[in-house]
LOTIGU-322886 format. One record per atom (N, C-alpha, C): residue number from 1; x, y, z; atom name. Coordinates in steps of 0.1 Angstrom, whole numbers. Each point is the difference from the previous one (the first is absolute). Layout:
BEGIN
NUM  X  Y  Z  CA
...
// end
This chain:
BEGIN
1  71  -137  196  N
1  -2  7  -12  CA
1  -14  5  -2  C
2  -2  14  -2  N
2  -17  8  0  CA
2  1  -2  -14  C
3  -12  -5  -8  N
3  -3  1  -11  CA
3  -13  2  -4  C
4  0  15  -13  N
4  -10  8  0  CA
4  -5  -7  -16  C
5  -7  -8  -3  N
5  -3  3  -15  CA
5  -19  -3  1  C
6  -1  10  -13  N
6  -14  0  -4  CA
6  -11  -12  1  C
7  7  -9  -6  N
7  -6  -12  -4  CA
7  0  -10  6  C
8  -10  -4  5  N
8  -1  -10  11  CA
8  9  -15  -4  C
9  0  -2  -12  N
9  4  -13  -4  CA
9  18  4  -1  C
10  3  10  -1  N
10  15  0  0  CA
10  4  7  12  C
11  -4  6  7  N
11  -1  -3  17  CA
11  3  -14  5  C
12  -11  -8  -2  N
12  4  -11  6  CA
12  13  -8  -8  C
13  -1  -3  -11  N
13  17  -3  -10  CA
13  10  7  6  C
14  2  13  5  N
14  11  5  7  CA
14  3  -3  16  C
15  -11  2  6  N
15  3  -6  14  CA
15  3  -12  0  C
16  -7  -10  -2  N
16  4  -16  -5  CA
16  15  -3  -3  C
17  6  10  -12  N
17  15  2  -5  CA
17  11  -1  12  C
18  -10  11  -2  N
18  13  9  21  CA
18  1  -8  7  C
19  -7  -8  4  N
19  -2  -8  11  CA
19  9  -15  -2  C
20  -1  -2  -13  N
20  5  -11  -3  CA
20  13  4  -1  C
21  5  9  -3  N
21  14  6  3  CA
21  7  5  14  C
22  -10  -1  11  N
22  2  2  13  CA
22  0  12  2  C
23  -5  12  -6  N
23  -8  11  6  CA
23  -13  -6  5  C
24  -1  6  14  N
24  -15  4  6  CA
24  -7  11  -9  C
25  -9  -7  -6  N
25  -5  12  -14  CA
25  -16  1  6  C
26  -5  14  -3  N
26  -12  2  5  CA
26  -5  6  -14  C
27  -13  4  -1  N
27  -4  6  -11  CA
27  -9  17  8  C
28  0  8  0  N
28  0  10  5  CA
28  -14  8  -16  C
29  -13  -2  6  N
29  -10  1  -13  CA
29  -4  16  1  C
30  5  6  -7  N
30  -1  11  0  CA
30  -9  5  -15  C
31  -17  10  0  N
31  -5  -3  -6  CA
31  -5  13  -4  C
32  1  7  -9  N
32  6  -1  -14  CA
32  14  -5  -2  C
33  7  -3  -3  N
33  17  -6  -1  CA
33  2  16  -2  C
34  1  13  -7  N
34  9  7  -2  CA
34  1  9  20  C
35  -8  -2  7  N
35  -2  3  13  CA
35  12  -5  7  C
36  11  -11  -3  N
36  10  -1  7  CA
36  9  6  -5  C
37  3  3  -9  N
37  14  11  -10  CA
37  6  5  11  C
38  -5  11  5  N
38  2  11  8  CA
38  11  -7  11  C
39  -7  -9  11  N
39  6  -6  11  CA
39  10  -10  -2  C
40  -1  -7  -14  N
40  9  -8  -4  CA
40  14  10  -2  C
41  -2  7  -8  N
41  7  8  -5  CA
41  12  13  12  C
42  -10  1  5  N
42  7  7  13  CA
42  1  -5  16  C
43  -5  -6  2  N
43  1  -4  12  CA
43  8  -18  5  C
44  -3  -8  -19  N
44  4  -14  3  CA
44  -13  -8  6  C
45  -12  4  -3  N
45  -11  -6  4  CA
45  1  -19  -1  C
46  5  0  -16  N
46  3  -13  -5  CA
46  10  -5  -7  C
47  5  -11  0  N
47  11  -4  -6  CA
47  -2  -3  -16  C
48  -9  -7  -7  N
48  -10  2  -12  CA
48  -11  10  -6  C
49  1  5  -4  N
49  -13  5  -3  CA
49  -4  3  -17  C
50  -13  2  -2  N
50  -1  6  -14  CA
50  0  14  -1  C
51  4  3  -10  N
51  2  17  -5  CA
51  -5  3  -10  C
52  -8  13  -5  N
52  2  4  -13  CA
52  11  0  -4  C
53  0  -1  -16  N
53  15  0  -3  CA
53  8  12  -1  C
54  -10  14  2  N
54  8  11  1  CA
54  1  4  11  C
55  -6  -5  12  N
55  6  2  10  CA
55  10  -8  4  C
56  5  -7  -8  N
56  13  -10  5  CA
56  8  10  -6  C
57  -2  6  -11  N
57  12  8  -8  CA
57  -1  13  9  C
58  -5  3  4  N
58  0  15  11  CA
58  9  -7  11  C
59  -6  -7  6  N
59  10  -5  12  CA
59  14  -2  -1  C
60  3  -4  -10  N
60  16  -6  -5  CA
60  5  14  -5  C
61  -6  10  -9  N
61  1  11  -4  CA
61  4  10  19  C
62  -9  -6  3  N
62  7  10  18  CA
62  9  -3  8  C
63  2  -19  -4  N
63  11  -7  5  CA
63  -9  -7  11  C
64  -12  -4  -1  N
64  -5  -4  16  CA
64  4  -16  -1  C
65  -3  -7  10  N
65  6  -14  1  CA
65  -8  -10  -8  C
66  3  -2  -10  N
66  -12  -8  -10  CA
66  9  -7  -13  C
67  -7  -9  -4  N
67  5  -5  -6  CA
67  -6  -12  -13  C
68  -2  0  -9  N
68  -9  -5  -7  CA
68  3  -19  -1  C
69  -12  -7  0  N
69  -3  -12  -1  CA
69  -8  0  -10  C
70  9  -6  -14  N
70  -9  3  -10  CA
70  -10  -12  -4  C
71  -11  3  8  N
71  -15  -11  -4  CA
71  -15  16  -2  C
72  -4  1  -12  N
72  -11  7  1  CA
72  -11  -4  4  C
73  -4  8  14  N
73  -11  -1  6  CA
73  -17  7  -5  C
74  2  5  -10  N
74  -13  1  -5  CA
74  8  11  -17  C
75  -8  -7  -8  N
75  4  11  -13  CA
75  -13  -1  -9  C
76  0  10  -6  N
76  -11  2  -11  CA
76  -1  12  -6  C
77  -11  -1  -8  N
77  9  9  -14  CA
77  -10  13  5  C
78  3  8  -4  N
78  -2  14  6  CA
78  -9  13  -7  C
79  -1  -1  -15  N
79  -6  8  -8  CA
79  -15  0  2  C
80  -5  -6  8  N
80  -17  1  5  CA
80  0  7  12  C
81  11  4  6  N
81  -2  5  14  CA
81  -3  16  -4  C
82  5  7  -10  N
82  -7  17  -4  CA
82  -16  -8  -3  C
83  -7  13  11  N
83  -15  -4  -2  CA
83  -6  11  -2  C
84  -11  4  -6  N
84  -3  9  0  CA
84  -19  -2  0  C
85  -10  9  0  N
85  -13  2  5  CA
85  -6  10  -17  C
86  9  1  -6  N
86  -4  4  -17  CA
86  4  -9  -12  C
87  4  4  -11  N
87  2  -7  -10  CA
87  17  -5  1  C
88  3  -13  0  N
88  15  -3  -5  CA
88  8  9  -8  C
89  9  -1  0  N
89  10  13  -3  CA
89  11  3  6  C
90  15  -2  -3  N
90  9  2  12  CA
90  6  14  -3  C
91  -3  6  -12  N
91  5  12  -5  CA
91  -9  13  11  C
92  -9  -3  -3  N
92  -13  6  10  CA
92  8  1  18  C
93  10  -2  2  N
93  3  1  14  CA
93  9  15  -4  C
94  1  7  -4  N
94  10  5  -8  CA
94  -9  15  10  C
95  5  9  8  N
95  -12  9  7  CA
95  -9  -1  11  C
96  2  -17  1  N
96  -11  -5  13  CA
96  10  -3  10  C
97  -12  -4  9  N
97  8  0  15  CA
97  3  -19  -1  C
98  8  -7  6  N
98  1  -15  -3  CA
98  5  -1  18  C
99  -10  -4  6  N
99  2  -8  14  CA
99  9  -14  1  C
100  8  -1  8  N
100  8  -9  4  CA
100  3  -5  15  C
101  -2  -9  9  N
101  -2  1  16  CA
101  13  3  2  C
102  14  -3  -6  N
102  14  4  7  CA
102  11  2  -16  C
103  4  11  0  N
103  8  4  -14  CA
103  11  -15  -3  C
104  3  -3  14  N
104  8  -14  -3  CA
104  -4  -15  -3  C
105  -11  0  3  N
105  -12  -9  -5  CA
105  7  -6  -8  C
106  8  -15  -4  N
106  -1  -7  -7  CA
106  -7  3  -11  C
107  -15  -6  -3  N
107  -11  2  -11  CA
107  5  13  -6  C
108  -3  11  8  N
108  5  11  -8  CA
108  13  5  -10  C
109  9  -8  7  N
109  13  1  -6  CA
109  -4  -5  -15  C
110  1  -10  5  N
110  -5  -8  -17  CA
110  -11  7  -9  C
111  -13  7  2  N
111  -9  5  -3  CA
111  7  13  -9  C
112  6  2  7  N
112  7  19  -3  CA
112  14  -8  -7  C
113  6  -9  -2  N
113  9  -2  -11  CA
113  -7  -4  -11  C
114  -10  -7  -4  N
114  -9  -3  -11  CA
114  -5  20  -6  C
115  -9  3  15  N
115  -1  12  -11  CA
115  8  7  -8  C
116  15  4  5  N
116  13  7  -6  CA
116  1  -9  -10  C
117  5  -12  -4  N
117  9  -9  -7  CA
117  -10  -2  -7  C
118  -12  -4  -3  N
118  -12  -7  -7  CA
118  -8  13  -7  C
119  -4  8  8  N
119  -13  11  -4  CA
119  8  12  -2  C
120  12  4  4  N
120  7  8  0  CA
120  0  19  9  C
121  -11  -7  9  N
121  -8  7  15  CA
121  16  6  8  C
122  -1  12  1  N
122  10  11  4  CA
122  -9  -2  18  C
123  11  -4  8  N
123  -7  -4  12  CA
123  -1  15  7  C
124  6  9  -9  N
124  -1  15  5  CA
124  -11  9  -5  C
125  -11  -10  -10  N
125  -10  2  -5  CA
125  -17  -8  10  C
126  3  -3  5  N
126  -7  -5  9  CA
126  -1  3  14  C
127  -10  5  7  N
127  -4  7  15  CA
127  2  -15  6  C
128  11  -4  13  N
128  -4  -10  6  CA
128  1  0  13  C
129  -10  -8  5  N
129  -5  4  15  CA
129  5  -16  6  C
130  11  0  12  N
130  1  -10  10  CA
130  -11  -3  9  C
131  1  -8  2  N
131  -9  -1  19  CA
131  7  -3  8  C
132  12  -8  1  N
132  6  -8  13  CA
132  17  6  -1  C
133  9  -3  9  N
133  11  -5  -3  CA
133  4  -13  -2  C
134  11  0  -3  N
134  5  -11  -4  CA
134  4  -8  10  C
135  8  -13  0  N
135  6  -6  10  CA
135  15  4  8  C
136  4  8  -11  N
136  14  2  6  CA
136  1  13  6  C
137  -2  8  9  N
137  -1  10  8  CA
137  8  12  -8  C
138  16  -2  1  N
138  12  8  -9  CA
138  -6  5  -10  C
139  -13  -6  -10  N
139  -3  5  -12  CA
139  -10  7  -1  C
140  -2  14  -5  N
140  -6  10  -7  CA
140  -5  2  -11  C
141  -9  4  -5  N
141  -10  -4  -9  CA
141  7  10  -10  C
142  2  2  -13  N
142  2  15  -6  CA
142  -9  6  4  C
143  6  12  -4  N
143  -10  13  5  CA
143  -9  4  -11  C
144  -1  -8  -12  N
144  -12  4  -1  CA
144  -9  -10  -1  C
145  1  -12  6  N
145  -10  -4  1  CA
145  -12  4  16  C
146  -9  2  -2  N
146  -11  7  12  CA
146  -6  -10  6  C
147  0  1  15  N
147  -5  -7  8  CA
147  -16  -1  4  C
148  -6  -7  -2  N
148  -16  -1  0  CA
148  -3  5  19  C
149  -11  8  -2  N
149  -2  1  20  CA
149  0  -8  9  C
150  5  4  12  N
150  -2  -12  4  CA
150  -12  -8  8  C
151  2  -14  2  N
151  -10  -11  -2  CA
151  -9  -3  -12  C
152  5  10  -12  N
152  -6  -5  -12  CA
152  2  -14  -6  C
153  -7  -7  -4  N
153  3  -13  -4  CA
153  1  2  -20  C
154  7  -7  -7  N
154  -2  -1  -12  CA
154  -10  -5  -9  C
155  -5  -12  8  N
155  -11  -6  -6  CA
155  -9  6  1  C
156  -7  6  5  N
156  -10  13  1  CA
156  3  12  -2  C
157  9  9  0  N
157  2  5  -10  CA
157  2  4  -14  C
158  3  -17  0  N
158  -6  -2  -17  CA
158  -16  -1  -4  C
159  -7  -11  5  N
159  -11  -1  -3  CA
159  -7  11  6  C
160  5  8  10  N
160  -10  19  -3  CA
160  5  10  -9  C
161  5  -2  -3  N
161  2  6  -12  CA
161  15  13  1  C
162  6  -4  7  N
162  9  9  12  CA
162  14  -1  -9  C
163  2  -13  -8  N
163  12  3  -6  CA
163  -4  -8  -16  C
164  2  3  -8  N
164  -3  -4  -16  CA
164  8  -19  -6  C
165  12  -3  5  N
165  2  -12  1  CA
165  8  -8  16  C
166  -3  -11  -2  N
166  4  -6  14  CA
166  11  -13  -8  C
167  13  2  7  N
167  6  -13  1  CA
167  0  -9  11  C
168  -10  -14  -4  N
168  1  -5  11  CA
168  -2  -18  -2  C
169  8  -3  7  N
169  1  -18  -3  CA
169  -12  -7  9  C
170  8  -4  14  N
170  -12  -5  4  CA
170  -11  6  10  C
171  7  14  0  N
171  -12  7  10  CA
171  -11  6  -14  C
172  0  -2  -16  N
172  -10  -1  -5  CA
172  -18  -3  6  C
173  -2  10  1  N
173  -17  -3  5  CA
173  -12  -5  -12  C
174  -9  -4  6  N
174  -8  -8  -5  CA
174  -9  8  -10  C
175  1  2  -7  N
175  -11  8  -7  CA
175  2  2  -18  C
176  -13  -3  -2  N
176  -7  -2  -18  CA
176  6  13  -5  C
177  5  9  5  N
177  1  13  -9  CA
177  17  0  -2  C
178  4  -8  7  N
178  15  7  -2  CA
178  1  -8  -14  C
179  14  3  -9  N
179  6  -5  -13  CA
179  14  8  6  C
180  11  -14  -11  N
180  14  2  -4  CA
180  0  11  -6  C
181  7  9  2  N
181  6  9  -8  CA
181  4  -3  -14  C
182  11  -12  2  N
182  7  -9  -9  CA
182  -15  -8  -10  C
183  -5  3  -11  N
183  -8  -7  -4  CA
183  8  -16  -3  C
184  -10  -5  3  N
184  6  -19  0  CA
184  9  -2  9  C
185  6  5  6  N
185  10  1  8  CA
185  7  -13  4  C
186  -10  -10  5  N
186  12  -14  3  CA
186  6  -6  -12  C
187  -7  8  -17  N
187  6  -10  -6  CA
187  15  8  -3  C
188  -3  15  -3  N
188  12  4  2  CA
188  11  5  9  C
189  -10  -7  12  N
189  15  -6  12  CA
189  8  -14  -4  C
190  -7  -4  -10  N
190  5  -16  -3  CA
190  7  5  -7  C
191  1  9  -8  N
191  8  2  -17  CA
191  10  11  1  C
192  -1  4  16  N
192  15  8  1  CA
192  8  -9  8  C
193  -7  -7  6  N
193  9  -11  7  CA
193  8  -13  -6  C
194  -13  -3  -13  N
194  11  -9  -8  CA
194  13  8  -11  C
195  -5  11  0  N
195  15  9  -9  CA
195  12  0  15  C
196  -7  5  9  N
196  11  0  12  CA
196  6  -13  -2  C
197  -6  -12  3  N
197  4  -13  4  CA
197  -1  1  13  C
198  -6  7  8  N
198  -2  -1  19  CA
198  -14  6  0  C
199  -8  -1  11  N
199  -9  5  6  CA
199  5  9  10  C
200  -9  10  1  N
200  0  8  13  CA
200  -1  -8  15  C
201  11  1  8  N
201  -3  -8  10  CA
201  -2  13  11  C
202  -8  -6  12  N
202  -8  10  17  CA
202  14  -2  9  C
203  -3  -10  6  N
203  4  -5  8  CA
203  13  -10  1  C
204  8  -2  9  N
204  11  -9  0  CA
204  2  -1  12  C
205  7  -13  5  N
205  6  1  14  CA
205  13  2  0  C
206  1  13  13  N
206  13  2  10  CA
206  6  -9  8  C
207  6  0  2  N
207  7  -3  12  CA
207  10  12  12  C
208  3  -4  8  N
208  9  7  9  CA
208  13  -4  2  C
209  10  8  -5  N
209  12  -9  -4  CA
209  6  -6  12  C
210  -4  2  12  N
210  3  -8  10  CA
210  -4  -15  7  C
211  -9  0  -14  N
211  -8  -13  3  CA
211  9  -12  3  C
212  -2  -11  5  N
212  7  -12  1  CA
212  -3  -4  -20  C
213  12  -3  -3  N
213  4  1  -17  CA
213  -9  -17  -1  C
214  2  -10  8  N
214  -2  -14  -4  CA
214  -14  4  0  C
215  -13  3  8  N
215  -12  -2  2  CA
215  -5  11  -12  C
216  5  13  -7  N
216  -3  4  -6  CA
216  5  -6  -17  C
217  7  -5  0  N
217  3  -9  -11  CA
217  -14  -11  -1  C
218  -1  -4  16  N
218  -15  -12  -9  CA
218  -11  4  -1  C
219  -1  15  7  N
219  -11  6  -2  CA
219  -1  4  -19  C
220  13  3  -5  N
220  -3  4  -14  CA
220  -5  -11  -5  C
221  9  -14  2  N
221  -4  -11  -7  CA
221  -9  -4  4  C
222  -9  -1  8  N
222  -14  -1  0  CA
222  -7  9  -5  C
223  -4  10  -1  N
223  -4  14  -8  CA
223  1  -3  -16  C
224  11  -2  -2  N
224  3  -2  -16  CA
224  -6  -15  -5  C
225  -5  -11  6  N
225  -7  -10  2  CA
225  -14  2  -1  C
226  -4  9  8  N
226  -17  7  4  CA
226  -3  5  -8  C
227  10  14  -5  N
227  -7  8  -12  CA
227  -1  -5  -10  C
228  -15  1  -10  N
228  -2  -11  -13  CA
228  5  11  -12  C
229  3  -1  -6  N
229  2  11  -15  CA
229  -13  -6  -4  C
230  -4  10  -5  N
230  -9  2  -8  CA
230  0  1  -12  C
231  -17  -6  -10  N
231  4  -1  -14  CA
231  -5  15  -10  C
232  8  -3  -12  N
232  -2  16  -11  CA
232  20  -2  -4  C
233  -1  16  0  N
233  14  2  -12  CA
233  8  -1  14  C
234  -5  7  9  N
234  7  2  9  CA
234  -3  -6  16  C
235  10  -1  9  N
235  -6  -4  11  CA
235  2  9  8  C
236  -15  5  7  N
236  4  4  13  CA
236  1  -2  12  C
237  4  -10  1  N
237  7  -2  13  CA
237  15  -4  -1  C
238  9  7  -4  N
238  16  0  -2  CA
238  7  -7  12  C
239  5  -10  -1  N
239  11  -1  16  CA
239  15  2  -8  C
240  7  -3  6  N
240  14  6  -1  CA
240  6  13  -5  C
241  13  3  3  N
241  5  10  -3  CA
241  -1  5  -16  C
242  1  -10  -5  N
242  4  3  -20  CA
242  -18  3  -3  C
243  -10  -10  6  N
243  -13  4  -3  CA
243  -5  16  2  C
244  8  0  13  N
244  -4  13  6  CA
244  4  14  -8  C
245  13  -3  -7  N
245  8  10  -1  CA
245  -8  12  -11  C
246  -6  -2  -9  N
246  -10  6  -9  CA
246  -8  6  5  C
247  -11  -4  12  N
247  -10  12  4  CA
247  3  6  6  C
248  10  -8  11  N
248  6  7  8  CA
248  12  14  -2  C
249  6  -6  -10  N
249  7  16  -8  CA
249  -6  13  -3  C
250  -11  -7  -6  N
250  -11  8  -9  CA
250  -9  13  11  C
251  -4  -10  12  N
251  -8  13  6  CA
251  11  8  7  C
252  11  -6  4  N
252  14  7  10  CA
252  0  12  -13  C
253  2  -4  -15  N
253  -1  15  -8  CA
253  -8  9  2  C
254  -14  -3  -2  N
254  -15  3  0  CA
254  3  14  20  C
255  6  -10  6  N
255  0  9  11  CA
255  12  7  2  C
256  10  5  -5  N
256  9  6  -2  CA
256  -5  10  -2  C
257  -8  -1  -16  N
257  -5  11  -5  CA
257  -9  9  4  C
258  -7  -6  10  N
258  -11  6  3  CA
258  -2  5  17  C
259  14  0  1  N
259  4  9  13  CA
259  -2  -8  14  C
260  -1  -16  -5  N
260  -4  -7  13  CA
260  10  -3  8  C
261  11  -5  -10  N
261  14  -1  8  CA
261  8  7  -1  C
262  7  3  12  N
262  15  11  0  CA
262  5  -1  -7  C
263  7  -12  -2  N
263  15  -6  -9  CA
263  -7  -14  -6  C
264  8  1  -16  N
264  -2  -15  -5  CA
264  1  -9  10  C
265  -4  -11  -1  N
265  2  -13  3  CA
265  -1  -11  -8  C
266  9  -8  -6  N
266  2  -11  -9  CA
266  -1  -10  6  C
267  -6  -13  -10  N
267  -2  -15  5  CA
267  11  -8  4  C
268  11  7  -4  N
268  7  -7  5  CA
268  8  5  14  C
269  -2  9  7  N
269  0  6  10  CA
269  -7  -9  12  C
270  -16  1  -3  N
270  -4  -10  5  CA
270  7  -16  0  C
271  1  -4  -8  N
271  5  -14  0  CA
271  13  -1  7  C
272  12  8  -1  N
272  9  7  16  CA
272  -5  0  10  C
273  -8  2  2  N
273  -6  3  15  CA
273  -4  -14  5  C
274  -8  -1  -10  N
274  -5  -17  4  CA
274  11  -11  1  C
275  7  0  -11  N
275  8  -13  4  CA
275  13  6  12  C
276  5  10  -2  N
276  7  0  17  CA
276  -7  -3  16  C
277  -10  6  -3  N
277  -8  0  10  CA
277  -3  -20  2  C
278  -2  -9  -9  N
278  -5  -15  4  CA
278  15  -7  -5  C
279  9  9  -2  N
279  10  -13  -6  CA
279  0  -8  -13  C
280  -2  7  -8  N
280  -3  -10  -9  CA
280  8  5  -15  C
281  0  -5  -9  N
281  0  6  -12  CA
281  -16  3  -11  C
282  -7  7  -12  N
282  -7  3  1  CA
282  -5  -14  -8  C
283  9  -9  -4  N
283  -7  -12  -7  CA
283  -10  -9  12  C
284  4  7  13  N
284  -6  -12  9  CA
284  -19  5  -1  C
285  2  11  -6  N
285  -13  13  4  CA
285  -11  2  -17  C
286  5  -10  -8  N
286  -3  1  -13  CA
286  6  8  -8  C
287  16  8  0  N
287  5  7  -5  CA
287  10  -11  -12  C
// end
């Protein structure tokens, strides 16, 4: 069993798992984590891996061989990632150009459902510039969002002055000039998340529905052991299906609307996938 996750300490909790289940489990450290999507995703690189979570909904949305293990591999709240090099202001995007490294970008998803639903930002009012594709090849950017030149980078583009706001989590660069768009912003990522009752979650692990079902069962149960919840109104780090089902609903909307996925996809679609694929029912999965 190849297993791809970010985190060195749940890397080792999942090979450890596998192993003790009688997969030959390897950890395969692939670095940045979103750098395996691609091979995972098309080729079968790994039998585990971590995903954004809107690239897990593209994938299933295309039908590719995937399948959700619901432990979140990295989540956090999202309203500090609009940054901007002027005065806070999210109405102020309203005419400007707003950079993004991939239209399907996770972060951005979430970013651009706050602006619509919160500030009330017409995303057809806003110039926005990609830099990358995404992970799932089948998928096409709308047409109007414009593609940055190429080998342009976003982080410098921003801080030269090349595009007016930058959405960016952790390729954020170092520098005394940038500010949130969002004034206060982590507190009112706290206070849309406690009305939600969920946090924005990144990341989550796949699986490959041809996995050996036993070794990936103790890989969840160890994972759901490893991940700590976290304290406040809300936790983000969700494991199970019912934890999951809130953010994970939420951005599957957020990307619907905003031209990322073809066709809905519902949580419980995923949860189908998952429990045929290991055998199980979804109480075994935190449902």
């Amino acid at each position: 069993m190849k297993i791809v996750l970010g985190r060195d300490d749940l890397a080792a909790a999942a090979v450890e798992a596998a192993a003790s289940a009688g997969a030959a489990a390897e950890r395969l450290d692939v670095r940045p984590v979103h750098k395996a999507s691609r091979g995972f995703l098309q080729e079968g690189t790994a039998d585990v891996c971590e995903l954004a979570v809107v690239t897990l909904l593209q994938a299933v949305a295309y039908d590719k061989p995937v399948a959700l293990l619901p432990i979140t591999a990295l989540g956090r709240h999202q309203h500090q990632t609009l940054v901007t090099l002027g005065e806070p202001g999210v109405g102020a995007v309203r005419g400007r150009t707003v950079g993004v490294r991939s239209w399907s970008q996770t972060t951005g998803v979430w970013l651009r459902g706050f602006l619509t639903e919160q500030y009330g930002v017409e995303l057809s009012e806003v110039d926005w510039i990609g830099y990358e594709d995404g992970h799932v090849p089948e998928y096409a950017d709308p047409a109007w969002v414009k593609r940055a030149p190429e080998g342009a980078k976003l982080p410098a583009d921003f801080l030269d002055g090349r595009v007016d706001y930058g959405i960016m989590g952790n390729e954020l660069p170092a520098d005394e000039r940038i500010r949130t768009a969002v004034p206060d912003a982590l507190t009112v990522a706290s206070e849309w998340a406690a009305g939600k009752g969920f946090a924005p979650i990144n990341h989550v692990v796949a699986i490959n529905p041809a996995v050996d079902a036993k070794a990936a069962l103790a890989v969840y149960d160890a994972l759901a052991a490893a991940v700590e919840p976290t304290q406040g109104p809300v936790n983000l780090n969700p494991v199970g299906f019912e934890a999951l089902r809130g953010p994970v609903t939420e951005v599957a909307r957020y990307a619907r609307e905003q031209e990322v996925l073809p066709r809905a996809v519902s949580f419980d679609e995923l949860v189908d996938r998952t429990c045929a694929a290991l055998g199980v029912r979804a109480s075994r999965l935190g449902g």
